[in-house]
PDB file of N, CA, C and O in Angstrom:
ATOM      1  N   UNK A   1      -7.101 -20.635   5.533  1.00  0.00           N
ATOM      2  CA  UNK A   1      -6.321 -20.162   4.409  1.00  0.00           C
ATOM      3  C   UNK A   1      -5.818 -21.375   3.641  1.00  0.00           C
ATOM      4  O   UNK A   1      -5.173 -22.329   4.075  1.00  0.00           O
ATOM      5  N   UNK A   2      -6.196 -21.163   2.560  1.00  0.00           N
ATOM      6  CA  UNK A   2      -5.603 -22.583   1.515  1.00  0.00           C
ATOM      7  C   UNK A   2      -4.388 -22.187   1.221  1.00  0.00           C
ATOM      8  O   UNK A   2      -4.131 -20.984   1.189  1.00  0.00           O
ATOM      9  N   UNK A   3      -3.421 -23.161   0.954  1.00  0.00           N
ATOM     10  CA  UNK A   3      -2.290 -23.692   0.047  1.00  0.00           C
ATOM     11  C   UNK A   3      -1.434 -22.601  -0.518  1.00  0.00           C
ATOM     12  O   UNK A   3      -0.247 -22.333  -0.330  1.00  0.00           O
ATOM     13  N   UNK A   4      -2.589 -21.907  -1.447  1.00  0.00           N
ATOM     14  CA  UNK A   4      -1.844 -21.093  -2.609  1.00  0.00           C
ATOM     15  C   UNK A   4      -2.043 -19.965  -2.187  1.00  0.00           C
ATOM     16  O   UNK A   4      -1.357 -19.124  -2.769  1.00  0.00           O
ATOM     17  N   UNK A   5      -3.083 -19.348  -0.955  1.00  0.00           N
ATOM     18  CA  UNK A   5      -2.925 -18.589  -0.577  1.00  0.00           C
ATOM     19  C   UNK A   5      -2.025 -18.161   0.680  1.00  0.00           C
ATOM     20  O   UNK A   5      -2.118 -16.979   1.010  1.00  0.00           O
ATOM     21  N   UNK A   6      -1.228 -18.922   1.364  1.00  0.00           N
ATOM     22  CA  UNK A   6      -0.328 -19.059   2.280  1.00  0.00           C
ATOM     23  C   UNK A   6       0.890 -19.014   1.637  1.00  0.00           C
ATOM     24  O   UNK A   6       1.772 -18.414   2.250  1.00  0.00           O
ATOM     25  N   UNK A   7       1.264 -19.632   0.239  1.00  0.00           N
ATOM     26  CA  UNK A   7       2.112 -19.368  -0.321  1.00  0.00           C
ATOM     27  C   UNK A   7       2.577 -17.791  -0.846  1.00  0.00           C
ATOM     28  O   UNK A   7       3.682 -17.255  -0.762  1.00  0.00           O
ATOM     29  N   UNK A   8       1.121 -17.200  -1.494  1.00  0.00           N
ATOM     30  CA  UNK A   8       1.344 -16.018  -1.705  1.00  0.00           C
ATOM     31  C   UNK A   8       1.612 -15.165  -0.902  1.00  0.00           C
ATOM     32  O   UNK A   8       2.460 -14.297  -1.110  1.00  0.00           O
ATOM     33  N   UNK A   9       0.614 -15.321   0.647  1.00  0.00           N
ATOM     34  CA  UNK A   9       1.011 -14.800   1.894  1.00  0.00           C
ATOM     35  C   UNK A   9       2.903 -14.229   1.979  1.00  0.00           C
ATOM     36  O   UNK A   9       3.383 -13.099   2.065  1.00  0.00           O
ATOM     37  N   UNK A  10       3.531 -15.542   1.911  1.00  0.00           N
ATOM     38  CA  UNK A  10       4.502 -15.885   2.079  1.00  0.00           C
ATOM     39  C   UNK A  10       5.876 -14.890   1.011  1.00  0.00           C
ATOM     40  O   UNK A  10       6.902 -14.252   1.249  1.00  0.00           O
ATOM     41  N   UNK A  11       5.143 -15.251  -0.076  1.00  0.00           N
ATOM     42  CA  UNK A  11       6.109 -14.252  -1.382  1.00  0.00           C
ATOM     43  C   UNK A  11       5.843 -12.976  -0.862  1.00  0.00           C
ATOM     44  O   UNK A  11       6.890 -12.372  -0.632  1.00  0.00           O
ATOM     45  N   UNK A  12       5.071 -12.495  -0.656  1.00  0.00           N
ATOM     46  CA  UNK A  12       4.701 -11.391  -0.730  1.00  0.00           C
ATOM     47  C   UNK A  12       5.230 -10.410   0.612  1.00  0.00           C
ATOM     48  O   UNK A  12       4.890  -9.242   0.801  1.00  0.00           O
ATOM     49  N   UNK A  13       6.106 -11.185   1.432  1.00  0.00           N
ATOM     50  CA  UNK A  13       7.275 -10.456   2.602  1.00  0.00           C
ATOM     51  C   UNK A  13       6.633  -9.382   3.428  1.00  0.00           C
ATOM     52  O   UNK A  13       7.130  -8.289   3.699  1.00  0.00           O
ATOM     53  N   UNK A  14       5.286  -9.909   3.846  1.00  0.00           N
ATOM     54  CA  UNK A  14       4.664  -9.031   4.684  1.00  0.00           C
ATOM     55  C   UNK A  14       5.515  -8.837   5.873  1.00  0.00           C
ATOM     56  O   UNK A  14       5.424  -7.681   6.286  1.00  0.00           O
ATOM     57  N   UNK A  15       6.324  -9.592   6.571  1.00  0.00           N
ATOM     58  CA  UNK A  15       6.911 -10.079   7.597  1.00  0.00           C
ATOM     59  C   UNK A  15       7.214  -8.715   7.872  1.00  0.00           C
ATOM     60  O   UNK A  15       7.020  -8.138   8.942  1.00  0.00           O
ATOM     61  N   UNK A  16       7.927  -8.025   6.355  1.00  0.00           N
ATOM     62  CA  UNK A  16       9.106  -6.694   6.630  1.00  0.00           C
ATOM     63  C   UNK A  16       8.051  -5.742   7.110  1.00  0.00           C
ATOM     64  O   UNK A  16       8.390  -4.917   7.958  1.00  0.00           O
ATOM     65  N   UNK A  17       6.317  -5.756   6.499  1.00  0.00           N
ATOM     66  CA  UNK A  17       5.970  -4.543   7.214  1.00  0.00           C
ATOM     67  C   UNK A  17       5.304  -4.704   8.694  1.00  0.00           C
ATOM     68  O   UNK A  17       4.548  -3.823   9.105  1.00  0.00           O
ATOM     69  N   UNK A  18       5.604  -5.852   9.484  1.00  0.00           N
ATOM     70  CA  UNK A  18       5.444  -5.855  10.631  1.00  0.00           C
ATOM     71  C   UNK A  18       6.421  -5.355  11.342  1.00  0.00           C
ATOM     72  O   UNK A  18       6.330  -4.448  12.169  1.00  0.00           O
ATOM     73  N   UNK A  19       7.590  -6.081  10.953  1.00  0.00           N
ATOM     74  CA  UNK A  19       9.206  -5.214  11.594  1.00  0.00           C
ATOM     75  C   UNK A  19       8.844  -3.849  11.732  1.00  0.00           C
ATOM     76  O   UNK A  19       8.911  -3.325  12.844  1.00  0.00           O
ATOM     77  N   UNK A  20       8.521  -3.297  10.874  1.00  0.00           N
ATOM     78  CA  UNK A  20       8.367  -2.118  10.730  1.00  0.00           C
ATOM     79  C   UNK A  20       7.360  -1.442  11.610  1.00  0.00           C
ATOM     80  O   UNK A  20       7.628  -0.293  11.962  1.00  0.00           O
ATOM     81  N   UNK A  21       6.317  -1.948  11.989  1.00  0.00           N
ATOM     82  CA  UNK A  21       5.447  -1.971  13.175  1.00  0.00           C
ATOM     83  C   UNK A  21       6.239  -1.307  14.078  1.00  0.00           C
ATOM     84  O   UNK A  21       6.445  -0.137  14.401  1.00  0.00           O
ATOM     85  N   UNK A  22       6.717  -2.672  14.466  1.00  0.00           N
ATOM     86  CA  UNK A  22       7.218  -3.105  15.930  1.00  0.00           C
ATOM     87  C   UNK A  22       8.549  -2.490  16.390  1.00  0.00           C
ATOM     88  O   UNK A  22       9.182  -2.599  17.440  1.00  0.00           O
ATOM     89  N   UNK A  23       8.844  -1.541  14.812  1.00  0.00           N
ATOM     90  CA  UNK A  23      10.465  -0.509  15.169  1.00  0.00           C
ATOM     91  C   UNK A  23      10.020   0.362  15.712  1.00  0.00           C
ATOM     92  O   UNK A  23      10.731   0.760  16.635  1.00  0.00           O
ATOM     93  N   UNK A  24       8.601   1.185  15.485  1.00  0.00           N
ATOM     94  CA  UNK A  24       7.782   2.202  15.586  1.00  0.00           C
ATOM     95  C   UNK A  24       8.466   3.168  14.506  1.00  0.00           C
ATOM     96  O   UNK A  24       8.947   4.292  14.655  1.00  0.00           O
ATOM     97  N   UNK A  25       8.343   2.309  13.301  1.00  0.00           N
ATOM     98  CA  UNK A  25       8.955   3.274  11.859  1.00  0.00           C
ATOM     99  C   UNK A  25       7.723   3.040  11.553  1.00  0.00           C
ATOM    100  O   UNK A  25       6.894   2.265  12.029  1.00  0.00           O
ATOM    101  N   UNK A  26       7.655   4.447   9.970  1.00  0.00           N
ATOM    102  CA  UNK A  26       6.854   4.336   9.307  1.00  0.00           C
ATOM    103  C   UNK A  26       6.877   3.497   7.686  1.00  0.00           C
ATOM    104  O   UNK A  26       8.065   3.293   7.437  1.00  0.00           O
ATOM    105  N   UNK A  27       6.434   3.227   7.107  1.00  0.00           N
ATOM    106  CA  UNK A  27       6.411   2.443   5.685  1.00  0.00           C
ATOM    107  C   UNK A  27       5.122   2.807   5.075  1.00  0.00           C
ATOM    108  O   UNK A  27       4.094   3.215   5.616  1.00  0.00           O
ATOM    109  N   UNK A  28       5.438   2.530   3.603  1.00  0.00           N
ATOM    110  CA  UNK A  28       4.668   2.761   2.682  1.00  0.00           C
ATOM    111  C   UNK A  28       4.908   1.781   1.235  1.00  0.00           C
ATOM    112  O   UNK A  28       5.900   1.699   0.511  1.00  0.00           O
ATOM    113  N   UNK A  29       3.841   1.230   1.170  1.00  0.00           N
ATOM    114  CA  UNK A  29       4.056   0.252  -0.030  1.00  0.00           C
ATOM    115  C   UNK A  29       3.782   1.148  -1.822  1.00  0.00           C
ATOM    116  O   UNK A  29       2.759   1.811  -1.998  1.00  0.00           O
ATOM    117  N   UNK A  30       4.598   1.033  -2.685  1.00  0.00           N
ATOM    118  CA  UNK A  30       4.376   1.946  -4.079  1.00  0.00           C
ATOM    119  C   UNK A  30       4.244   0.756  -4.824  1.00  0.00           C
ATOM    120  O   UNK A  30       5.144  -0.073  -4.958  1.00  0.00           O
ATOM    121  N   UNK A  31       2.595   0.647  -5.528  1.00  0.00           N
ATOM    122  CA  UNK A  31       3.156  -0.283  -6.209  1.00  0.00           C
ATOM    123  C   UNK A  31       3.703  -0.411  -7.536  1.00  0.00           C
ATOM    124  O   UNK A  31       3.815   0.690  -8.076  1.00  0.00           O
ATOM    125  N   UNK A  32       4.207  -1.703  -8.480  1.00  0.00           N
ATOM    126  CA  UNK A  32       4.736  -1.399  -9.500  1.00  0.00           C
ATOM    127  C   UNK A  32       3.835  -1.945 -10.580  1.00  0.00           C
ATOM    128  O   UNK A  32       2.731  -2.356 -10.221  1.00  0.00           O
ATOM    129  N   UNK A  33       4.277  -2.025 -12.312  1.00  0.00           N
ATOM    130  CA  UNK A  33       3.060  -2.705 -12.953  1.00  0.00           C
ATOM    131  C   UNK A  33       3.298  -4.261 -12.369  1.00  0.00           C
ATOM    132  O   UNK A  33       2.148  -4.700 -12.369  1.00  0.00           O
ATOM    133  N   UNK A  34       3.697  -4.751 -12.141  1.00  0.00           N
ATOM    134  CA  UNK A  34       3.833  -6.282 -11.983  1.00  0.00           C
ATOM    135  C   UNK A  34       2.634  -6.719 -11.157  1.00  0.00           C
ATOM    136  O   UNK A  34       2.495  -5.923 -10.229  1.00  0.00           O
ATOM    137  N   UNK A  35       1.841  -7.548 -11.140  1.00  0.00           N
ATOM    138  CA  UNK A  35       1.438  -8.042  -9.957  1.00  0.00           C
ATOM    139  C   UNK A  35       1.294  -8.305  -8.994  1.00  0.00           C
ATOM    140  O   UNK A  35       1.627  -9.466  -8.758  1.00  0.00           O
ATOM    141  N   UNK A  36       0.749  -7.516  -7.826  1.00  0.00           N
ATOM    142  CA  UNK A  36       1.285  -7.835  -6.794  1.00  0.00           C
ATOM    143  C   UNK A  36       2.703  -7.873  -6.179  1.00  0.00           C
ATOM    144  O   UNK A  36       3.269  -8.609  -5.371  1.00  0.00           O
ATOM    145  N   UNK A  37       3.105  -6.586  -7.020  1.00  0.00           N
ATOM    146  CA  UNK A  37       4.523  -5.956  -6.331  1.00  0.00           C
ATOM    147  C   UNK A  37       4.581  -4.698  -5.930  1.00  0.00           C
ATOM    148  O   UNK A  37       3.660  -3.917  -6.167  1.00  0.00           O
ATOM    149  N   UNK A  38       5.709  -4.337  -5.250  1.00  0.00           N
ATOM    150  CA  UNK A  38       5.777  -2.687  -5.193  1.00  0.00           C
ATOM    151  C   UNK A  38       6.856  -2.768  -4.292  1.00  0.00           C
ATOM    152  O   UNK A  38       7.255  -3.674  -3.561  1.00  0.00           O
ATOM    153  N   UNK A  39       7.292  -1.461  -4.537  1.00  0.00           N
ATOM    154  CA  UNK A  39       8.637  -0.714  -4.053  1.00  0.00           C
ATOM    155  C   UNK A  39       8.301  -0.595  -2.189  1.00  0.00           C
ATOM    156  O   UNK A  39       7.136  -0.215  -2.063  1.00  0.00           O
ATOM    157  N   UNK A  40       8.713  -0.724  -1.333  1.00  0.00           N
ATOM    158  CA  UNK A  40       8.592  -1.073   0.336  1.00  0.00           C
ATOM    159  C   UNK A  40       9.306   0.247   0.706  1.00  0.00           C
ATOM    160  O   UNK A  40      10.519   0.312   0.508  1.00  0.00           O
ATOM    161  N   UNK A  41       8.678   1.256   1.205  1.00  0.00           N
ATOM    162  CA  UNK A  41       9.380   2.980   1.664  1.00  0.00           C
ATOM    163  C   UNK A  41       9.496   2.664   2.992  1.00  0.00           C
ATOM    164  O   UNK A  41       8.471   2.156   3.445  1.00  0.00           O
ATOM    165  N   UNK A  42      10.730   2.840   4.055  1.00  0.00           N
ATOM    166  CA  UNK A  42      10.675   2.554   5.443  1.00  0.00           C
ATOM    167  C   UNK A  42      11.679   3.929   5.727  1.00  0.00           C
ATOM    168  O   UNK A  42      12.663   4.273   5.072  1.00  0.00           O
ATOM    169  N   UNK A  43      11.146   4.513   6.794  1.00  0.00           N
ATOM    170  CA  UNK A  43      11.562   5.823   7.661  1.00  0.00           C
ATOM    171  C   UNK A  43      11.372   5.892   8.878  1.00  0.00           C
ATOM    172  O   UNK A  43      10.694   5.066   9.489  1.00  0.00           O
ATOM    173  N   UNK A  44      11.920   6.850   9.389  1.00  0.00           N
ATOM    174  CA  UNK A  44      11.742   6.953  11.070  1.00  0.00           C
ATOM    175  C   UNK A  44      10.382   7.269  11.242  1.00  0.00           C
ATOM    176  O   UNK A  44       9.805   7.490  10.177  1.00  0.00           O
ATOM    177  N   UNK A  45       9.591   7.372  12.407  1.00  0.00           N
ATOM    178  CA  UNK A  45       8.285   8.232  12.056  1.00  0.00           C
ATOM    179  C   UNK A  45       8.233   9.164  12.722  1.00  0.00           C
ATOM    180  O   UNK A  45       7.677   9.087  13.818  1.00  0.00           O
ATOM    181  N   UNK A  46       9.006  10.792  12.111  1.00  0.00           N
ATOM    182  CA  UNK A  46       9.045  11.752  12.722  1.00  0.00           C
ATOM    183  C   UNK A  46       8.316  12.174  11.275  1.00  0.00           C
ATOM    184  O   UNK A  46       8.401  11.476  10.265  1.00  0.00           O
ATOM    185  N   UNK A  47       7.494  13.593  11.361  1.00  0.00           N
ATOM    186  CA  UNK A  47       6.932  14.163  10.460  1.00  0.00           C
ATOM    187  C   UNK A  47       8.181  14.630   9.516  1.00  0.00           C
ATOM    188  O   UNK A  47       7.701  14.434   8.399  1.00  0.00           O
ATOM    189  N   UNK A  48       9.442  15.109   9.316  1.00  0.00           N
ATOM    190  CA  UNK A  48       9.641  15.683   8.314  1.00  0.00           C
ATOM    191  C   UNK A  48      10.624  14.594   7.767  1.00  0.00           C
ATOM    192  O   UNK A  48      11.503  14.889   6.957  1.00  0.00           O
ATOM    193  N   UNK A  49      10.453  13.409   8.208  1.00  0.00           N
ATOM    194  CA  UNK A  49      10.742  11.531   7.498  1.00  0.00           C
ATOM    195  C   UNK A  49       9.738  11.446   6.569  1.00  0.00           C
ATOM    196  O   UNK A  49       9.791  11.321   5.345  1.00  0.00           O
ATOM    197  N   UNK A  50       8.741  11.538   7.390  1.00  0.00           N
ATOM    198  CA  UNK A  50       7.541  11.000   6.687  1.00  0.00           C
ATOM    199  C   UNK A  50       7.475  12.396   5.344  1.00  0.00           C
ATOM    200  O   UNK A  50       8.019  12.290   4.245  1.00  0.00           O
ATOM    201  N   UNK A  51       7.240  12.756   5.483  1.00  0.00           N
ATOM    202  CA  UNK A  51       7.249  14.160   4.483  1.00  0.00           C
ATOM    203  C   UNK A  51       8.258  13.661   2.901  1.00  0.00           C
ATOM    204  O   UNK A  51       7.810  13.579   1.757  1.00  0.00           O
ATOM    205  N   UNK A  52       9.542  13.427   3.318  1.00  0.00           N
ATOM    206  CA  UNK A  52      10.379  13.106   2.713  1.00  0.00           C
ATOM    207  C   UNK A  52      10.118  11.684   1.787  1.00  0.00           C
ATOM    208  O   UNK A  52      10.495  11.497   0.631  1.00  0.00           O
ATOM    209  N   UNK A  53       9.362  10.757   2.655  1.00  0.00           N
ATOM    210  CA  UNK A  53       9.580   9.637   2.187  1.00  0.00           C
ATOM    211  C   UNK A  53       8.056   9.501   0.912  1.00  0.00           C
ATOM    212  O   UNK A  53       8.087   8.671   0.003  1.00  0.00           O
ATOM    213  N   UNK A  54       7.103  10.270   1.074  1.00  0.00           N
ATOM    214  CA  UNK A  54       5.984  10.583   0.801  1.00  0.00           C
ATOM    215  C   UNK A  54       5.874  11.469  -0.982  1.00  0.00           C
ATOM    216  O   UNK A  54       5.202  11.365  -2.009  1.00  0.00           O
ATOM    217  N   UNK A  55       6.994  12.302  -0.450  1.00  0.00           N
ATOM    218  CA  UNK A  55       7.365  13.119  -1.670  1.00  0.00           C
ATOM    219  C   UNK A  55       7.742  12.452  -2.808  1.00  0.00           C
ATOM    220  O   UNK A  55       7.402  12.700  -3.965  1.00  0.00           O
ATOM    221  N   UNK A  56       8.789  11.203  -2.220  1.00  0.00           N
ATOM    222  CA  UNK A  56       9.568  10.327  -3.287  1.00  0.00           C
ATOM    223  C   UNK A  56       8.681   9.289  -3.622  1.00  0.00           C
ATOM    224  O   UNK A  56       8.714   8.684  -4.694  1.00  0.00           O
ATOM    225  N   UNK A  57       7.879   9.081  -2.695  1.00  0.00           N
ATOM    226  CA  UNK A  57       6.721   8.020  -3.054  1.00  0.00           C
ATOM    227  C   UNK A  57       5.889   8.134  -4.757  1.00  0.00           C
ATOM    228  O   UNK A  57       5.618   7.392  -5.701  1.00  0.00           O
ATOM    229  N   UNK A  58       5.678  10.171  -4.186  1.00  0.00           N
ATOM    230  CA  UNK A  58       5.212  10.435  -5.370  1.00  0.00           C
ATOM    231  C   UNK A  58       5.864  10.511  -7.009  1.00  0.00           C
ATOM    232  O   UNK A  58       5.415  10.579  -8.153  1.00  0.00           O
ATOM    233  N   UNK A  59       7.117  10.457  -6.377  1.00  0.00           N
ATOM    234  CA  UNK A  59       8.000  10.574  -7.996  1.00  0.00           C
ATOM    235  C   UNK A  59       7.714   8.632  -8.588  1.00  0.00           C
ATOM    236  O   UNK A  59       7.747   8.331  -9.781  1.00  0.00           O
ATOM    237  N   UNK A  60       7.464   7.615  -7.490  1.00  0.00           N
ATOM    238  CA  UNK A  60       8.237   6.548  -8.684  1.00  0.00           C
ATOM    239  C   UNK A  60       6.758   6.335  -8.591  1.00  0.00           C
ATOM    240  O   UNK A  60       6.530   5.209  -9.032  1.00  0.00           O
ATOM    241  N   UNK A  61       5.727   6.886  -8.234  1.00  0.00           N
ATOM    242  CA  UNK A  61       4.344   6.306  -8.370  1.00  0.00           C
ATOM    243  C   UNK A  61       3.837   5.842  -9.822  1.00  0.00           C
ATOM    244  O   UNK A  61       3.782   6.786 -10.610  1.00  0.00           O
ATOM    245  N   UNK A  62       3.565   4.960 -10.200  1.00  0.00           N
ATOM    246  CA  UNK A  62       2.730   5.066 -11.338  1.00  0.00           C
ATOM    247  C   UNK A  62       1.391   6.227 -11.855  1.00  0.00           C
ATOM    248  O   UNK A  62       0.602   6.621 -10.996  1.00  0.00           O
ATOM    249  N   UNK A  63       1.280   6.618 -13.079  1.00  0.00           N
ATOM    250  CA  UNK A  63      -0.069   7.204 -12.747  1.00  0.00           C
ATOM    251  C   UNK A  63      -1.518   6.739 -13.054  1.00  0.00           C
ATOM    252  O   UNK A  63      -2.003   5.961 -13.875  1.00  0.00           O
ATOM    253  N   UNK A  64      -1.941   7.411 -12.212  1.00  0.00           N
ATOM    254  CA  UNK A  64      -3.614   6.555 -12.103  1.00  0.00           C
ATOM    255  C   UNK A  64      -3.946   6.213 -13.104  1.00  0.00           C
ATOM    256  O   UNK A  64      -3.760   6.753 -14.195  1.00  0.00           O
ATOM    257  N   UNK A  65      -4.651   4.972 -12.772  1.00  0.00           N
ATOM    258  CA  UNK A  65      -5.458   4.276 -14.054  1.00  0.00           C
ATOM    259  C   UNK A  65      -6.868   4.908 -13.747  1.00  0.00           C
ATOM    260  O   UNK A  65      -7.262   5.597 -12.805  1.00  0.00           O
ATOM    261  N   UNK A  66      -7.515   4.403 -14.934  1.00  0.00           N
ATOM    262  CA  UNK A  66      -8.862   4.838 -14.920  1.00  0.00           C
ATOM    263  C   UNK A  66      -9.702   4.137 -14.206  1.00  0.00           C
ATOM    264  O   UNK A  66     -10.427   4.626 -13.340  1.00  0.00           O
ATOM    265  N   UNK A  67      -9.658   2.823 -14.552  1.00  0.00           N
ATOM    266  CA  UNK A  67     -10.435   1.693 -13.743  1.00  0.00           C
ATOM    267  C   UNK A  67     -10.583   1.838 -12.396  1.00  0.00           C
ATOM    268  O   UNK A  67     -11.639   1.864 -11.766  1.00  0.00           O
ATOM    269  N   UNK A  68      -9.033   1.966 -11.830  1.00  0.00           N
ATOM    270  CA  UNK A  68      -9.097   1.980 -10.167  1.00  0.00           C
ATOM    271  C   UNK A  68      -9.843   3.090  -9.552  1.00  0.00           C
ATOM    272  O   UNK A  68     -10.768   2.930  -8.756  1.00  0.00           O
ATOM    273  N   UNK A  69      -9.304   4.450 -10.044  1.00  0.00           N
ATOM    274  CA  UNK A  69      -9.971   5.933 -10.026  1.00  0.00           C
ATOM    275  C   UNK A  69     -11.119   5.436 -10.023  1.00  0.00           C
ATOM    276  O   UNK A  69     -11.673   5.354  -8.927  1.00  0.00           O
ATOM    277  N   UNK A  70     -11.750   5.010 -11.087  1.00  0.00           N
ATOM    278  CA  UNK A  70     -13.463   5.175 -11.081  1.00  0.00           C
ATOM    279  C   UNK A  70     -14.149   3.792  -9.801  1.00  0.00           C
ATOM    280  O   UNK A  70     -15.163   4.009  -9.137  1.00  0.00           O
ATOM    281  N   UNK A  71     -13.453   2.636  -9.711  1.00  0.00           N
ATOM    282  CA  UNK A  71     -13.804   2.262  -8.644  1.00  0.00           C
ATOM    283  C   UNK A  71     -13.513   2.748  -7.476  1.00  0.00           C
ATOM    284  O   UNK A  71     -14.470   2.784  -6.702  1.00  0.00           O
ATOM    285  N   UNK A  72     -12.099   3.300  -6.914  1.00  0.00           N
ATOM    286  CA  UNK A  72     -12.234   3.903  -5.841  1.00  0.00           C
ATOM    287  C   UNK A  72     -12.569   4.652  -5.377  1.00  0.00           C
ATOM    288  O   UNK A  72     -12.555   4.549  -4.150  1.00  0.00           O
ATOM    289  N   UNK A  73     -13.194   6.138  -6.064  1.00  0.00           N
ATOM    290  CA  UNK A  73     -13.744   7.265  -6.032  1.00  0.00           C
ATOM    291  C   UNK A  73     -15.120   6.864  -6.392  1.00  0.00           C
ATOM    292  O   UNK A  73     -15.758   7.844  -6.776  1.00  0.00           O
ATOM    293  N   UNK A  74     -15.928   5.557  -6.404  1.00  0.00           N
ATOM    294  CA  UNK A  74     -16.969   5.488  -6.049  1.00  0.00           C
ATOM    295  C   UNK A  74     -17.828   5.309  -5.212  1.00  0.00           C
ATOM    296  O   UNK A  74     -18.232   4.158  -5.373  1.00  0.00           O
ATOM    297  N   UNK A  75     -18.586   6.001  -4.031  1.00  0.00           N
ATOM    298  CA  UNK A  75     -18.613   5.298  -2.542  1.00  0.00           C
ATOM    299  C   UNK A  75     -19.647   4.106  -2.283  1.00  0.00           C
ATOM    300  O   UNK A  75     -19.766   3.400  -1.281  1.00  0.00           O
ATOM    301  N   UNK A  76     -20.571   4.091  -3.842  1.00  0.00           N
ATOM    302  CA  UNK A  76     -21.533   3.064  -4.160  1.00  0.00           C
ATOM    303  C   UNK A  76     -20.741   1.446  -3.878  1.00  0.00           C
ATOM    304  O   UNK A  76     -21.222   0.417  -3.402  1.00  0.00           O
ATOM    305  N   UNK A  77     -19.941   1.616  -4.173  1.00  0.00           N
ATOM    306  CA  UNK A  77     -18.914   0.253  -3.691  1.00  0.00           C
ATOM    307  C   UNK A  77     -18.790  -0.437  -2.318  1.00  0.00           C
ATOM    308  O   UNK A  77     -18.728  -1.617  -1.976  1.00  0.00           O
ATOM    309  N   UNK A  78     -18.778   0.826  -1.610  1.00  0.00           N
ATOM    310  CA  UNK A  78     -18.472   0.313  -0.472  1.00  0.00           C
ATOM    311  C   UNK A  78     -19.721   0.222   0.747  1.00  0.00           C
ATOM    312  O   UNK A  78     -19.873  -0.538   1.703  1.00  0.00           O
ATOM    313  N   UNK A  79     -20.513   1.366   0.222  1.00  0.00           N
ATOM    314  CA  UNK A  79     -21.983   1.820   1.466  1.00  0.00           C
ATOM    315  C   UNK A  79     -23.097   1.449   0.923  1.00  0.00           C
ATOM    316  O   UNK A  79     -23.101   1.942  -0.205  1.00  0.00           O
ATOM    317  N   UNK A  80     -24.183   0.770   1.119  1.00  0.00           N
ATOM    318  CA  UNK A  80     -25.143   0.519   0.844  1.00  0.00           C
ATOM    319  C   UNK A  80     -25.903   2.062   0.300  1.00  0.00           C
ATOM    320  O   UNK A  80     -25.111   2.992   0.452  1.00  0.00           O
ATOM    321  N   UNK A  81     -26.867   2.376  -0.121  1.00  0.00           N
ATOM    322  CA  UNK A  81     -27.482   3.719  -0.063  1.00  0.00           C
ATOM    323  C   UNK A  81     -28.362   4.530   0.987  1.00  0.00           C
ATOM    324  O   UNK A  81     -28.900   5.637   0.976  1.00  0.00           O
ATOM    325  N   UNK A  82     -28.241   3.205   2.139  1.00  0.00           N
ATOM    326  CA  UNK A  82     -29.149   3.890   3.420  1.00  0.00           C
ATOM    327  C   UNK A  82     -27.895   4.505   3.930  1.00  0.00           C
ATOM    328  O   UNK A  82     -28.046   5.567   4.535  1.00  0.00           O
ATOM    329  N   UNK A  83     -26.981   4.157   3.835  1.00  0.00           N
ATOM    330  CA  UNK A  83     -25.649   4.569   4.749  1.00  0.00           C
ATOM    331  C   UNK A  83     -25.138   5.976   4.384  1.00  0.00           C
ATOM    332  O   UNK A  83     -24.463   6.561   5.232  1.00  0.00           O
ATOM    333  N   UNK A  84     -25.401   6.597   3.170  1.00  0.00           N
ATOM    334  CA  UNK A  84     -24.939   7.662   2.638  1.00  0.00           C
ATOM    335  C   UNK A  84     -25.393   8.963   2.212  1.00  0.00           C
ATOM    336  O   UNK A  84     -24.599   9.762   1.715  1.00  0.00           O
TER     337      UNK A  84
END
């Protein structure tokens, strides 16, 4: 890992979603327009946490872009054509 990518590593406070691991909570990253940001959702992980935290996920979500939609809903991206 180079330099600037250890740095970004670093900004980017992955640390919190290991904690989160290792609480045996659940999390969910929302992201925002900025770059490489987003809102960090942390709950217990009982189903009607998760339910809750999921719901609100959906209110501050941004809405879909087109670009991502059409790359991610393409499976040509990811599988060769023998695979599919």
């Amino acid at each position: 890992m180079g330099k600037q990518t250890h740095e970004q590593q670093l900004l980017a406070k992955k640390g919190l979603i290991r904690v989160v691991n290792m609480a045996n909570a659940s999390a969910i990253v929302v992201p925002k327009k900025e770059f490489a940001t987003g809102y960090v959702l942390i709950c217990e992980s009982t189903t009607e946490k998760i339910q809750l935290m999921l719901s609100f996920a959906e209110k501050i979500a941004l809405s879909p872009d087109e670009l991502i939609t059409r790359y991610f809903t393409n499976f040509d991206h990811y599988f060769p054509e023998e695979f599919i």
